[in-house]
N, C-alpha and C positions, 0 to 999 in steps of 0.2 A: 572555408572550414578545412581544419589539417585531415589528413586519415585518421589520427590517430584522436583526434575528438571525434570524429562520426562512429568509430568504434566505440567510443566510449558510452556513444549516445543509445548507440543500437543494444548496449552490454545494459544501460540503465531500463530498456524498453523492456527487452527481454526477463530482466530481476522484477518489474512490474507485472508483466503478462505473466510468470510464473508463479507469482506474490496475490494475485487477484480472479489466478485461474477456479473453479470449480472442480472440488475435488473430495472423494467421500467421506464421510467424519470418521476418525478415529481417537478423539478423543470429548470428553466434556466442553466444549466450546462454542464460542460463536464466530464463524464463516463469514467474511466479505468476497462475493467475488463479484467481477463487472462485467456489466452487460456494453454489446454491442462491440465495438472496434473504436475506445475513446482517440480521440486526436490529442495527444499532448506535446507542450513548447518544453522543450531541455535544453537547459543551458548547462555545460561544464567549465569548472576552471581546477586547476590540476594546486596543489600547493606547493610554496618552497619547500625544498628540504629542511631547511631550517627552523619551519614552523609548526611543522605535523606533527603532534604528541606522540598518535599511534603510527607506527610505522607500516602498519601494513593497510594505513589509508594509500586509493589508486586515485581520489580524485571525489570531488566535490559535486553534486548537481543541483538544481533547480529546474523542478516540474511542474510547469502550470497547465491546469485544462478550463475551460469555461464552465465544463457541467462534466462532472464524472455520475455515471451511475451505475449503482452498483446493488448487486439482491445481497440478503443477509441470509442465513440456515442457522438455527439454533441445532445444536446434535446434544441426544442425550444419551444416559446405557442401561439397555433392556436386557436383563439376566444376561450378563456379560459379553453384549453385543450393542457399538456404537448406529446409531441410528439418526437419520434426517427427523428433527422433531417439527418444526415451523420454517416454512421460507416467508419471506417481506421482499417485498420491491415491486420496482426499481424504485430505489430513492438516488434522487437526484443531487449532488453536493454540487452548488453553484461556487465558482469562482476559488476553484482548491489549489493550492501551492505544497508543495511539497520538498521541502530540502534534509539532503541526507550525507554521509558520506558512503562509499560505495569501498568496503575493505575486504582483503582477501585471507580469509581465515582457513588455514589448509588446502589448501584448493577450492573453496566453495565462498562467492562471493555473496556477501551480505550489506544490509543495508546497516548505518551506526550513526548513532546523532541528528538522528531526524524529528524536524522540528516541523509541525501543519499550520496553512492558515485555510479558512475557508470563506465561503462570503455568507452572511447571516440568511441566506434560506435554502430549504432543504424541503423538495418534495416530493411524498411518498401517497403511494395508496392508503397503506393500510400502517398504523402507528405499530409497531413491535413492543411490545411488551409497556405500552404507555410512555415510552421514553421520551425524554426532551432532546431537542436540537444538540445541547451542549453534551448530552450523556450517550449519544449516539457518535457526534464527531470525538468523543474520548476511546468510544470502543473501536472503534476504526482506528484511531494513533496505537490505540496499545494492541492491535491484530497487527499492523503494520510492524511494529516495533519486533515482536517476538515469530513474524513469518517470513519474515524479507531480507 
């Protein structure tokens, strides 16, 4: 492994752990963050020059973990204060993949073109808001999409 993929690898760690930290609601939303210290497999591969649309893609990855889990927090606003309304978890996402590109937009690197798979079971205490498997792994892609 060169330095300059382990850098890359520890820079996608770090965009994750920042991405799925716990942090207090400030607006009308729903919250993923993860429990525990997941182990995730990254794989980088850098693109030609020639083939990168965006130019201020750094580089390509793929993250796999056997079980991600992770609590949700619905936050709602109480006489114009955001507030923790419901937590849920840990649900447990078996067999998640995750690819993205990792671009630098002003100085603050973000996640772009991230596409999820997961493996069909998912196991929780307690169901959040009655939701299905599939309308759960959408709210997790599109928190990921717009936090990362």
């Amino acid at each position: 492994m060169t330095e300059m993929t382990r850098l890359d690898i520890q820079l996608v760690q770090r965009i994750m752990e920042n991405c799925l930290a716990k942090r207090p609601c400030t607006s009308r939303t729903t919250q993923f963050y993860v429990v525990g210290d997941p182990e995730y497999n990254i794989a980088v591969t850098h693109p030609q020059s020639t083939s990168t649309p965006n130019k201020n893609t750094l580089f390509t990855f793929r993250l796999s973990a056997d079980v991600l889990k992770l609590n949700l927090t619905t936050c709602i606003e109480r006489k114009g204060t955001f507030l923790s309304h419901r937590a849920y978890g840990p649900m447990g996402f078996s067999r998640v993949v995750i690819e993205a590109d990792v671009v630098n937009t002003r100085g603050r690197f973000r996640l772009l073109n991230s596409q999820f798979g997961f493996g069909e079971s998912l196991s929780y205490p307690v169901n959040p808001d009655k939701r299905d498997f599939h309308s759960l792994v959408q709210m997790f892609a599109e928190y990921v999409d717009e936090n990362c």
